[in-house]
C-alpha positions in Angstrom: -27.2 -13.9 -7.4 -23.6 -14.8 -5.8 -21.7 -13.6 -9.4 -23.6 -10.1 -10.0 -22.9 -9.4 -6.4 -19.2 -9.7 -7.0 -19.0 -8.4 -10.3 -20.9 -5.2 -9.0 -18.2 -4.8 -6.2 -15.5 -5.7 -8.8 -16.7 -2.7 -11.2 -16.7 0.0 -8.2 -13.5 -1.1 -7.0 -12.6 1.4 -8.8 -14.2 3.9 -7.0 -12.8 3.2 -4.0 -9.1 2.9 -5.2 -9.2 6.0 -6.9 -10.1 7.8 -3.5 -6.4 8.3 -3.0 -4.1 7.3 -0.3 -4.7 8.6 3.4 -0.8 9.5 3.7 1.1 11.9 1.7 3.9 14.6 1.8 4.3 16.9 4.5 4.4 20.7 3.5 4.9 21.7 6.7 8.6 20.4 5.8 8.5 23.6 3.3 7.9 26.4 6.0 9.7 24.6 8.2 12.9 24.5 5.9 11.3 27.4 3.3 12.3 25.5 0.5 10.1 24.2 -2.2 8.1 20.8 -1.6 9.8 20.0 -5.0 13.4 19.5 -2.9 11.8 16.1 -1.6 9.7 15.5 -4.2 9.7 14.2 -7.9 5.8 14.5 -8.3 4.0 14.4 -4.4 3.9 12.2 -2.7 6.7 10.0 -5.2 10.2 11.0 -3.5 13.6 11.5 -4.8 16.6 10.3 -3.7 16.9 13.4 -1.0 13.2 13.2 0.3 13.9 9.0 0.5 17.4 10.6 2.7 15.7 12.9 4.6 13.1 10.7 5.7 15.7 7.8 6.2 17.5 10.5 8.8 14.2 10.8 10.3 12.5 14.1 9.3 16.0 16.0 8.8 18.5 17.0 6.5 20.8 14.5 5.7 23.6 16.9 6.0 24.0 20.3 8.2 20.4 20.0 9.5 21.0 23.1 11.6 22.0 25.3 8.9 19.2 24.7 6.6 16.6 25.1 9.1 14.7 28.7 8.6 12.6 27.8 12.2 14.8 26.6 14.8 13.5 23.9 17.6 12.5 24.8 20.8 14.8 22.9 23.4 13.2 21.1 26.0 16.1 21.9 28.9 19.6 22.9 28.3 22.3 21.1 26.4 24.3 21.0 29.5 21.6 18.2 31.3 23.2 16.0 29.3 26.7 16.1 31.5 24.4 15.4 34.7 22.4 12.8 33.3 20.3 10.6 34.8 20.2 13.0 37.6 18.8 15.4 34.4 15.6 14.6 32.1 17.8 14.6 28.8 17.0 17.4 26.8 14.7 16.9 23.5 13.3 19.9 21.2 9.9 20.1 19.4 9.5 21.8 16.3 9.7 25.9 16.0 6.3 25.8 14.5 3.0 23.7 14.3 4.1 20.7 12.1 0.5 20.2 10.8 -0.4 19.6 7.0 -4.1 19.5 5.3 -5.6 17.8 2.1 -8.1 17.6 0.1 -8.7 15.9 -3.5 -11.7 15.4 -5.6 -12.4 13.1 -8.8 -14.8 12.8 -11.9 -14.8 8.8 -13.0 -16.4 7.7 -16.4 -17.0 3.8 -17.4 -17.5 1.9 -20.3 -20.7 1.9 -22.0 -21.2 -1.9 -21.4 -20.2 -1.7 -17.5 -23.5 -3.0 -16.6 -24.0 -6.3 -18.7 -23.0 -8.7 -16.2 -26.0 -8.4 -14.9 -28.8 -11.3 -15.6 -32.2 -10.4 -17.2 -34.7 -8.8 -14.6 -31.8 -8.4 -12.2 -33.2 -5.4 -9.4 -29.3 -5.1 -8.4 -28.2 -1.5 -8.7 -26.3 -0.1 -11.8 -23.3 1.3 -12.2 -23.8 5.1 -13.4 -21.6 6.2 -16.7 -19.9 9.0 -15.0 -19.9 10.4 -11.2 -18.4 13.1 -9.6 -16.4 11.9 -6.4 -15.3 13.6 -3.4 -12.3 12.1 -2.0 -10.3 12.6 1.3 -9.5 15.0 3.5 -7.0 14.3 5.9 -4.5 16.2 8.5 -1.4 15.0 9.2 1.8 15.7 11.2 5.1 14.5 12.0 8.8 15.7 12.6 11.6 15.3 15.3 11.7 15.3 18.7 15.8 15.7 19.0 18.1 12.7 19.7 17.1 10.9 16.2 13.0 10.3 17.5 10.6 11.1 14.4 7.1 11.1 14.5 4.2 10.7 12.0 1.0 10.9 12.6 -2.1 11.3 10.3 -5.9 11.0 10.0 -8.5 10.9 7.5 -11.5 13.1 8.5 -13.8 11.5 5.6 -13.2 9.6 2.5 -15.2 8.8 -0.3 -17.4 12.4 0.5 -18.9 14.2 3.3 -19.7 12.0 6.7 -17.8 9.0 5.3 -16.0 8.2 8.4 -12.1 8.1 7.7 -9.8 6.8 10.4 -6.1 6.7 11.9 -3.5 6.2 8.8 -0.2 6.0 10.6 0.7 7.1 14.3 4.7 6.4 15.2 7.4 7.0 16.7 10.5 5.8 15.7 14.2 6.2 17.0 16.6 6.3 14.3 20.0 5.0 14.4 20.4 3.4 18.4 22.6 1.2 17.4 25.1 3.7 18.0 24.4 3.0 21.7 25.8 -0.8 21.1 28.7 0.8 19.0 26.9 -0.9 15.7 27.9 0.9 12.1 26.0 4.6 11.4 22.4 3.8 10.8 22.3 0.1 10.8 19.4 -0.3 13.7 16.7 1.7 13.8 13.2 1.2 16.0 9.8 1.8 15.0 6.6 1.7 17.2 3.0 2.3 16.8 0.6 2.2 13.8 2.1 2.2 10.5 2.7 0.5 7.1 4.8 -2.4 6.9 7.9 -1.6 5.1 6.8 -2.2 1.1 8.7 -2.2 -1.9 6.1 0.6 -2.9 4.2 2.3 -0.6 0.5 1.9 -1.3 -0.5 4.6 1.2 1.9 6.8 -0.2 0.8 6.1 -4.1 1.0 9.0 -6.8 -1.1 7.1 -8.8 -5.2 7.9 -8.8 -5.8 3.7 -8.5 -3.7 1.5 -6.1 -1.7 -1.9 -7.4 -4.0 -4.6 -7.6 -1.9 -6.6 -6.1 -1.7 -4.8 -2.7 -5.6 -5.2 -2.0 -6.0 -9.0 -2.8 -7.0 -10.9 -0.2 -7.7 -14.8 -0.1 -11.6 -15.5 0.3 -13.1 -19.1 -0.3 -16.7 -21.2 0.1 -17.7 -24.1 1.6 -19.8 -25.1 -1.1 -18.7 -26.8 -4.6 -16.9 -29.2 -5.7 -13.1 -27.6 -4.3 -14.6 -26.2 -0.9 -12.3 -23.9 1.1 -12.5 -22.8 4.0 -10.4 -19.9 3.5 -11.6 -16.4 4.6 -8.7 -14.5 5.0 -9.4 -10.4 4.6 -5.3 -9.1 5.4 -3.9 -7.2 2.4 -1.2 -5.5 2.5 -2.6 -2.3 1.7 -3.8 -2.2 5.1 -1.3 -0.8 8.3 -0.2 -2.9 11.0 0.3 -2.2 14.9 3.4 -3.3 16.4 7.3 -2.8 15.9 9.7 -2.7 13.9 13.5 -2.6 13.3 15.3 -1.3 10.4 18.7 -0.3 9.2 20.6 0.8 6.1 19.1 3.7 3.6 16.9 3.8 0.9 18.9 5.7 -1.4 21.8 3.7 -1.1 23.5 0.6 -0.6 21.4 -2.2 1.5 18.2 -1.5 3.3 16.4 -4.1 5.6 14.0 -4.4 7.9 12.0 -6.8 10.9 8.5 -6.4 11.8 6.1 -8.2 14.4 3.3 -7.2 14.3 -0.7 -7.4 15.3 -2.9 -9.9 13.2 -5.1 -8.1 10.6 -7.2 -11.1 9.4 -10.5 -10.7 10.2 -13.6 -11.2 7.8 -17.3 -12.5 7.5 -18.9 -15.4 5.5 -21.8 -16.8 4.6 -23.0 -20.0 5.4 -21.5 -22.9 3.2 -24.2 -25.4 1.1 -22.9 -28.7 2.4 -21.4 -28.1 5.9 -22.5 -26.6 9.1 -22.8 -22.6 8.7 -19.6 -20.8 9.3 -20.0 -18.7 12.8 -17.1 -16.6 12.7 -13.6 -15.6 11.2 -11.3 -13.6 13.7 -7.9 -12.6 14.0 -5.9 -14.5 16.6 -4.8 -12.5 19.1 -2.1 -14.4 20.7 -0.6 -14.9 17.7 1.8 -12.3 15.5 2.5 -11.9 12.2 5.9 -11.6 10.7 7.6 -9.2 8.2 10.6 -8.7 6.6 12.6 -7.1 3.7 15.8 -6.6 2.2 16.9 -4.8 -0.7 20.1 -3.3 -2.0 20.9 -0.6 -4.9 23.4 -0.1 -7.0 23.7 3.6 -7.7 25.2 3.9 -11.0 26.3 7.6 -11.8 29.7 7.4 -13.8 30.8 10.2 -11.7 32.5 8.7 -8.5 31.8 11.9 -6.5 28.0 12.4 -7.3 27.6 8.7 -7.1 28.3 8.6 -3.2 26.4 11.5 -2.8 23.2 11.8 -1.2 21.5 13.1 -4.9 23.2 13.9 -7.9 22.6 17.5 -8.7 21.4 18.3 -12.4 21.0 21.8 -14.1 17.5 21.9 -12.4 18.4 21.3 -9.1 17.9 17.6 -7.4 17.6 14.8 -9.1 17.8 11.4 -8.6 20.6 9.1 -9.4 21.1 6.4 -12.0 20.5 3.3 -10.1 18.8 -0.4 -10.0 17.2 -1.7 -7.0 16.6 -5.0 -6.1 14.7 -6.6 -2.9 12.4 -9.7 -1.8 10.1 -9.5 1.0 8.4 -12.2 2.9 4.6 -12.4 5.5 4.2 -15.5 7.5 0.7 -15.0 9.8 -2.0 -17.0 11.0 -6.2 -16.8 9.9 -8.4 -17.7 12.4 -11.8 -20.1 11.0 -14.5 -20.5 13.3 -17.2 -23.0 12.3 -20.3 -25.6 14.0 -19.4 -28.7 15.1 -21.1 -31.6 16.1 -19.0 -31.3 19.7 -19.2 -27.1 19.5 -17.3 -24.9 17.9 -14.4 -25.7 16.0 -11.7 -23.1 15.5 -8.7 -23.9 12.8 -5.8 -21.8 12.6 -4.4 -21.7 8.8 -1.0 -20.5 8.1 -0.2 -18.5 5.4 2.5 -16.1 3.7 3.1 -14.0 1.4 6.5 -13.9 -0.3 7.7 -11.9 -3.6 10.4 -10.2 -4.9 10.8 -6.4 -6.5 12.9 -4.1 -8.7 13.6 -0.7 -9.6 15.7 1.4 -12.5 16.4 4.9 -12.3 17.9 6.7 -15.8 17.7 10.2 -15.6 14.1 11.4 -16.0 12.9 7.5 -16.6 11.9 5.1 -13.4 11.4 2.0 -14.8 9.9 -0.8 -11.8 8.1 -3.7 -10.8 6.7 -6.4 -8.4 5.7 -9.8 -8.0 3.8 -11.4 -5.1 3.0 -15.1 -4.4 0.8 -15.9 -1.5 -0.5 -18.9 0.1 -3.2 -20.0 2.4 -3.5 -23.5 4.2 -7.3 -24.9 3.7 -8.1 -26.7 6.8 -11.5 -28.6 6.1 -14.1 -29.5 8.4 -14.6 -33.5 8.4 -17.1 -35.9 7.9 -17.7 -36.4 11.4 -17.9 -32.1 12.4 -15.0 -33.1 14.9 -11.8 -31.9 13.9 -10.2 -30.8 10.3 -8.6 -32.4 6.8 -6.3 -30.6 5.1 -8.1 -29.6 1.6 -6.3 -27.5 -1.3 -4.1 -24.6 -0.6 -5.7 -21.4 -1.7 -3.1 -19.2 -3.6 -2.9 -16.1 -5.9 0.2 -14.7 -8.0 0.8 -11.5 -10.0 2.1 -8.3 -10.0 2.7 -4.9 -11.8 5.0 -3.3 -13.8 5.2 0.3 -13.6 7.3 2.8 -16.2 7.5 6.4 -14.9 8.5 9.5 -17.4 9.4 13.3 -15.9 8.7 15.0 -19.6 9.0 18.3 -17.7 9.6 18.9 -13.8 6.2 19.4 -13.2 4.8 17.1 -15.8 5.2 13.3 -15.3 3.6 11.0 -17.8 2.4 7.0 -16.8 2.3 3.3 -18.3 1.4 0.5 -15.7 0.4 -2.7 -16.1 -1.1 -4.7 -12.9 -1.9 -8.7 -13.2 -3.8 -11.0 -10.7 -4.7 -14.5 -10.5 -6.0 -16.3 -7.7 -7.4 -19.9 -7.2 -9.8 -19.1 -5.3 -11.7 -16.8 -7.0 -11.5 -19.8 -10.2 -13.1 -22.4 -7.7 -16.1 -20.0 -6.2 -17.0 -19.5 -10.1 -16.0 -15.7 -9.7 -13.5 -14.8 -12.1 -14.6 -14.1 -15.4 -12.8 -15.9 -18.4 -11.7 -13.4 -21.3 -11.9 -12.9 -25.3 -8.3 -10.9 -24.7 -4.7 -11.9 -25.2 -3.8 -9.9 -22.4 -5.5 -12.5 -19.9 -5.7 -16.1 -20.5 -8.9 -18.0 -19.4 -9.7 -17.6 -15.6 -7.8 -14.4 -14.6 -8.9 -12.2 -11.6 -7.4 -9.2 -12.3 -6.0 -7.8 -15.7 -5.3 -4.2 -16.4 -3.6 -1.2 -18.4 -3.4 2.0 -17.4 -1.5 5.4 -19.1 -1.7 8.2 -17.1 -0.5 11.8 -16.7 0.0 14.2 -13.6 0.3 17.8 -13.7 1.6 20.0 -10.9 0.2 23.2 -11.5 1.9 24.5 -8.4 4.0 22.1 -6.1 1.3 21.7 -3.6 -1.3 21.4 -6.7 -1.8 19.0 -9.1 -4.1 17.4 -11.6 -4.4 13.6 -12.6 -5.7 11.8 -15.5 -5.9 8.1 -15.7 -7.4 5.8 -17.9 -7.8 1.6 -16.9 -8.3 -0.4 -19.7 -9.5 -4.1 -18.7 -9.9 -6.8 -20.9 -13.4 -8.0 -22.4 -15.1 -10.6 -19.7 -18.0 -12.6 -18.6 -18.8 -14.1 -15.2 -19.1 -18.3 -15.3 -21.3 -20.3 -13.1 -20.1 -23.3 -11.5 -21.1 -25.6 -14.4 -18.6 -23.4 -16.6 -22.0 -21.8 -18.2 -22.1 -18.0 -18.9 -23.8 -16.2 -16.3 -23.7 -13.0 -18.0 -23.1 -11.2 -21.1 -19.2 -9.5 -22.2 -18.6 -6.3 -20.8 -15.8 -4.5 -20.1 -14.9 -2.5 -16.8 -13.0 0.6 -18.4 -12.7 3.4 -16.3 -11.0 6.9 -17.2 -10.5 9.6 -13.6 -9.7 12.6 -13.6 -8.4 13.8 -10.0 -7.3 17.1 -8.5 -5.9 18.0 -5.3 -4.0 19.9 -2.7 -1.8 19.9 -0.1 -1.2 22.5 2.7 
């Protein structure tokens, strides 16, 4: 049945989410420096202000690079080829040492006791077991600095999910920081980035200290042909997933404004089933000739009373770095294209369907409190088959909102405690009979996605740490299209427990 299908797949969700991301922090940065991993790091992979500095001055310290470095480069050619240049190869460096990190993380997940009662009577579908131990990632990873302001980052996911579960390329960049000096443009304001990487978010999904992503970053806009509100909407991009293509940027992330411009490959591409009352979908493909769009702003307001500290790169407290006082505030905006194939009655027919996503974001630093949140809109253009199987109507937009609202506490350095509350609702989940209505004030009738979830992290070393979560989800039941109940409450609570390590 269509509903237990999706309900299954909405219940182990959760398994997959809580696999981790497939980037993180970079130890190697420790030898490399011999400084703890704590310098860049409020809880890894969450940065402070000087890990978000000395990524913006790509890989480096901010300040005095040379001074800090325990591991000098190796130069590539001597500083003087620079005077001879282009009758010279300009000289570059490589790092002193072998930039490469290693991780590794496991988890124990346990659900509710009524997990499995959407399922109908005599249902064969599988179960969802009470508790499961569950391997995670393990991935290697690189990056650093080539000389002349060129970073690189590069990792990989050897499995996820356990052992022979392929994995696959994360990010693989290179990006040349600051060229706008070459036009005479202010310090920093142009950056370049090219390859395989994340689009510049608000909050880095890849990059997540939590054990479950935000809900928001995986939803995708998928519709049916069949029922009464047909869509023929089957777009699978998220924006959990990287992009290929490039990217300029300018401005930091610690301070003052930050933007950035991306163009970059389509990421669209899905699978449907046939639809009841119209000729069978034959394909959904991303367009190839056609590329997406990406931007961001944002600007912070560091607020430390303390004129010096506040135009510092961090603002040093009795425990070393710590970030500063500040409020953040950005919007973001997608525009791409989804590429529907279906039968025609002349061959066929291929509609292209704009759509965007567009949102807005904030963040609030006091002392050991980060206090921050998003909200994402996104639309999707429903271009209909008509009567005739010749060419397309325009039906009703599929669209989705929500968000999440996250409040960080450092009790101790090395213990950080968790609130977050994630929201999604999406139209076309209501019109393909898929979203289950719930008994709970926390979601109103119809809502996709509801959730709360306290958390605590532990850093038993700075390369170690342990994770507990628990995702509390309003009661549910799945409806048919005829508004009946197609299955009996449950609830999809789940409580993980994670540990890993990073090398």
């Amino acid at each position: 049945m269509r509903f237990t299908h999706w309900a299954l797949g909405f219940c182990l969700v959760g398994v997959v989410l809580a696999a981790g991301p497939y980037s993180q922090a970079i130890p190697a940065f420790s030898r490399q420096y011999g400084t703890s991993c704590s310098t860049c790091h409020v809880d890894f992979p969450k940065l402070n202000d000087f890990g978000k500095a000395f990524k913006d001055a790509g890989f480096k310290f901010p300040k005095d690079d040379e001074t800090f470095m325990k591991i000098p480069p190796v130069l590539l050619g001597a500083p003087a080829q620079k005077d001879i240049w282009p009758h010279s190869i300009w000289p570059g460096t490589l790092p002193g040492m072998p930039m490469i990190g290693l991780r590794f993380n496991t988890f124990f997940q346990v659900y509710g006791r009524n997990r499995n009662n959407f399922r109908p009577a005599n249902s064969t579908d599988p179960t969802i077991p009470r508790t499961d131990f569950q391997p995670g990632l393990f991935s290697i990873f690189t990056a650093g600095n080539f000389g002349s302001g060129i970073a690189f980052w590069v990792d990989d996911d050897f499995s996820v999910g356990g052992a022979n579960s392929n994995g696959g390329l994360g990010d693989g960049y290179l990006k040349f920081h600051n060229i706008g000096r070459l036009f005479k443009l202010p310090n920093d304001s142009l950056n370049l980035r090219i390859g395989q990487f994340e689009i510049d978010l608000p909050f880095s999904p890849a990059r997540s200290w939590n054990l479950s992503g935000w809900d928001i970053y995986d939803e995708a806009n998928f519709g049916a042909l069949n029922g009464a509100n047909p869509q023929n909407v089957n777009n699978s991009f998220a924006f959990s997933s990287p992009g290929q293509g490039v990217e300029i940027s300018g401005g930091h992330m610690y301070k003052g404004y930050h933007y950035s411009l991306a163009v970059l490959n389509q990421n669209t591409s899905g699978t449907t089933a046939p639809g009841d009352n119209v000729s069978p979908t034959v394909g959904i493909f991303s367009d190839s000739n056609f590329k997406d769009l990406y931007g961001r702003f944002q600007y912070r307001f560091n607020l430390e009373k303390d004129a010096a500290s506040r135009n510092e790169i961090q603002a040093a407290g009795p425990t070393g770095p710590r970030d500063h006082t500040y409020l953040q505030l950005g919007t973001f905006y997608f525009y791409g294209r989804s590429v529907q194939r279906t039968n025609g009655e002349s061959g066929v027919l291929v509609a292209r369907e704009p759509f965007y996503r567009t949102g807005g974001d904030f963040s609030f630093n006091y002392h050991n409190l980060n206090l921050f949140g998003l909200y994402m809109y996104g639309h999707d253009k429903n271009l209909l088959p008509n009567a005739d199987g010749t060419g397309f109507v325009s039906g009703v937009p599929a669209h989705f909102n929500g968000g999440f609202l996250e409040a960080d506490y450092l009790a101790l350095p090395w213990l950080m405690a968790i609130m977050r509350y994630d929201r999604v609702q999406s139209t076309a989940d209501f019109i393909n009979g898929q979203s289950g209505n719930s008994t709970n004030f926390f979601s109103p009738a119809g809502s996709t996605r509801d959730r709360i979830t306290p958390g605590v992290q532990f850093l038993i070393h700075a390369n170690i740490k342990a994770s507990f979560e628990y995702q509390i989800r309003p009661q549910q039941r799945v409806f048919d299209g005829d508004g009946n109940p197609a299955s009996s409450p449950f609830r999809t609570n789940q409580g993980v427990a994670g540990l890993e390590w990073v090398y």
